[in-house]
N, C-alpha and C positions, 0 to 999 in steps of 0.2 A: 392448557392452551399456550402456544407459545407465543411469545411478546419480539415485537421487533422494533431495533432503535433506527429509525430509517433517518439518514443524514439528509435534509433539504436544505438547498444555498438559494434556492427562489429562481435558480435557472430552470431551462426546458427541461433537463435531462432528468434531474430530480422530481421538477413539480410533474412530468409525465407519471415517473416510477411511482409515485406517494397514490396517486389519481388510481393508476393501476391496480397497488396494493388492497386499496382500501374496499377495491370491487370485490374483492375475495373473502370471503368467511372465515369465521377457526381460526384466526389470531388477532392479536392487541396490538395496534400501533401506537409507539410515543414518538411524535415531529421531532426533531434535534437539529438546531442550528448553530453553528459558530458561525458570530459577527468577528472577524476577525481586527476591523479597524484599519483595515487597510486604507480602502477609500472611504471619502467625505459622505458617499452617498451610501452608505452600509446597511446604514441604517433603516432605509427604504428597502432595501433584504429583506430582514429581520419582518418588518412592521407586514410585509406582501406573505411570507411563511406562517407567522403568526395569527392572519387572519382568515388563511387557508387553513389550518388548521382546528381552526376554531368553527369557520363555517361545515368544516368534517363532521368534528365533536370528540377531536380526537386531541390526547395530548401532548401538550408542549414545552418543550424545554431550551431554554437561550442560555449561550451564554457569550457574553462580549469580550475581549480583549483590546488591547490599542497594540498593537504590535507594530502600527505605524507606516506610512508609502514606501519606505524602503526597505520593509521587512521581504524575503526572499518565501520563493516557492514550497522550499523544501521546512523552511519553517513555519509556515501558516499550514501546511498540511500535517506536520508534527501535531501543531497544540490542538489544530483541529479533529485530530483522530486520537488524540488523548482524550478531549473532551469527550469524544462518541467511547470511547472504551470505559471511563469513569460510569457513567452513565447504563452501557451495556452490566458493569460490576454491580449499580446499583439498583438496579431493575430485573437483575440477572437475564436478559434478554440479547438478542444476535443481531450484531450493528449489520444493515441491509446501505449497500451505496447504488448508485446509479450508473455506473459505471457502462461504456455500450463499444461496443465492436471497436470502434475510427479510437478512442480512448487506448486500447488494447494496442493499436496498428502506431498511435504516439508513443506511450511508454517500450514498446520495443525500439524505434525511432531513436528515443531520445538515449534507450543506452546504448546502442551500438554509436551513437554520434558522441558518447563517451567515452565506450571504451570499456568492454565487458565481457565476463566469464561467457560461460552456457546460461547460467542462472539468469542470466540481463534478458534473455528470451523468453523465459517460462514464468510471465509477468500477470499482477494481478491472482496472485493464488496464495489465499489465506483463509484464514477462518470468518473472512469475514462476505456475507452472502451479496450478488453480484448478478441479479439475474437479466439483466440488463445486457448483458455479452453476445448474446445473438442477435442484438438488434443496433441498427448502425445511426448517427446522428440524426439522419433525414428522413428515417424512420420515426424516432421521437419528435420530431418536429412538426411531423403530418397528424402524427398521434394527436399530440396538445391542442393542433388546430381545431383536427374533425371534434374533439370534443368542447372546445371552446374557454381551453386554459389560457389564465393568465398566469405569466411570469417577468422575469425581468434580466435584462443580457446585461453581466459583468462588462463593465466601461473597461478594464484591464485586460480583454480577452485579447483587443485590439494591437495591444502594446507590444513592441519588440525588447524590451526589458527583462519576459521571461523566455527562457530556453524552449519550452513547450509550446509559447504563440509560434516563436520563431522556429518550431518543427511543425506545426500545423501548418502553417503555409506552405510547406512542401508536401505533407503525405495528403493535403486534400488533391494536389495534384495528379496521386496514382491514379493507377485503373483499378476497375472492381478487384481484374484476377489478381493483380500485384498485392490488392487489401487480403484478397483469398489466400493467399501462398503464405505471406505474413502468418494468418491469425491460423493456419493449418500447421505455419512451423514450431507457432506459440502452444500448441495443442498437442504436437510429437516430443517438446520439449518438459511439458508440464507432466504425462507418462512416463519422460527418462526419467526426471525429477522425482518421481515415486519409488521407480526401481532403484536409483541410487540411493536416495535415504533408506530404502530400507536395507541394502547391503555396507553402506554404514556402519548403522548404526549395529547391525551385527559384527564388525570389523573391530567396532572402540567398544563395545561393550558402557555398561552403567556408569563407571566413574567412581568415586572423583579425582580418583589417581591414575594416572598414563604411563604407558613407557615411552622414555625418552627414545630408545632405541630404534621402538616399533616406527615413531615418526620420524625420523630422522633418514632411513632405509628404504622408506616407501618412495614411490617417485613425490616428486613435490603437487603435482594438479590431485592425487590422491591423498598426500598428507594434509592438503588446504581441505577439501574436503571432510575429513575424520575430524580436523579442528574446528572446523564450522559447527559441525554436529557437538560435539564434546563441550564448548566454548555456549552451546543454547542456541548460536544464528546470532549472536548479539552484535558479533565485530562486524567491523567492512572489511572490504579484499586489503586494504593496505595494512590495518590493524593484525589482520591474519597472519598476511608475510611479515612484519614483525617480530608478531608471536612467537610465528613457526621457527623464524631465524634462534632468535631466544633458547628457544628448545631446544637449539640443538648446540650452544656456544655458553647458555649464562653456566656462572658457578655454581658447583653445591652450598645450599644454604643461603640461597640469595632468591630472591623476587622480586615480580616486575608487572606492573598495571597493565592489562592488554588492552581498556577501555570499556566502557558501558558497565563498570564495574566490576569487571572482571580482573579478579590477582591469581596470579601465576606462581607458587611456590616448587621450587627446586631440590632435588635431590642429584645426588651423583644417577640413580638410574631410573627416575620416575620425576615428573612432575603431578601436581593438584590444585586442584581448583579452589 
């Protein structure tokens, strides 16, 4: 039977999916919340999932942090997808998130308002299950009604503080086809994204030793690539060009951190890992 760690924050999008899941047979659901501590009212989160949970009969798992009102986006979704992965390791089960269309149409959004490879396109694709992606906000929101969920709306969603309210405010404004074109480019992208890892990873081969040569001679959007793959996926684009630079300039016999713990050992015609 397989076991799924479904992430609930006690908003719509979640408490719909969990409602969803549990109508279906043939597998085990454990509830999984992070209270992150953000806001003063968190805690009324926790207490709304917990009790939804309970009235299921299904299991539950908290865990709290204080990471505090000024803690940032990118690190409350960190510690909270560690905790969903901890949790996956220890139940050996598949973290399931809510994730839905208009979600899919922000994060594209928000990398191009960044500043981004190809990869900033072919977003939301991992191991972690999502089936929430053909269905768009107001869709889950009709859902929660006609069945008569309760949940509770993030007081922070409001706020121009994060990067993602302050892109919500604009892509609610597209049109459907504009949302369509988006989540079709996200879909042509997530296909190239196959075919190139897998030509890749045929290109660098297992590791853990490189030619320096090989990368150095390639064009550069190709050798970022082979390093990404060879490196695990672990760096960022900056961390990369570093790297890359490195590779093609450090001494023999010398090394150099590329980050996310990853060291770089030097030879006059190979590096390793």
């Amino acid at each position: 039977m397989k076991r799924y760690i479904v992430g609930v924050s006690g908003g719509v999008d979640s408490v719909a999916l969990l409602h969803m899941l549990n109508r279906v047979p043939g597998h085990e659901i454990i509830v999984a919340h992070f209270d992150h501590g953000i806001r003063e009212d968190s805690e009324e989160d926790a207490h709304l999932v917990r009790e939804l949970a309970r009235n299921l009969g299904l299991q539950f798992e908290l865990k709290r942090e204080e990471l505090g009102p000024m803690a940032s986006e990118e690190l409350a979704r960190e510690r909270r997808y560690l905790f969903l992965r901890d949790l996956a390791e220890k139940y050996d089960g598949q973290i399931v998130t809510a994730h839905h269309s208009d979600d899919a149409v922000e994060t594209v959004a928000i990398n191009l308002h960044r500043g981004t490879g190809w990869r900033g396109l072919a977003v939301l694709d991992s191991d972690i299950v999502r089936p929430l992606l053909e269905m768009s906000k107001a869709d889950l929101i009709e859902y929660a009604k006609k069945n008569q969920l309760a949940w509770r709306e993030d007081s922070t969603n409001g706020s121009d503080v994060y990067l993602r309210n302050r892109i919500r405010q604009k892509t609610v404004e597209l049109s459907e086809d504009a949302k369509r074109q988006l989540l079709a480019l996200r879909q042509q992208q997530l296909a190239s994204k196959k075919q190139i890892d897998r030509e890749v990873a045929r290109l660098v081969g297992p590791g853990p030793s490189y030619s320096r040569h090989f990368f150095t001679h390639i064009p550069t959007s190709v050798a970022m690539e082979c390093l990404r793959f060879a490196t695990g996926a672990q760096l960022t684009r900056p961390q990369l060009e570093r790297t890359l630079l490195a590779i093609k300039t450090a001494a023999p016999g010398t090394s150099q951190q590329a980050g996310a713990g990853v060291r770089l050992r030097f030879t006059t015609r190979n590096f390793s890992l």
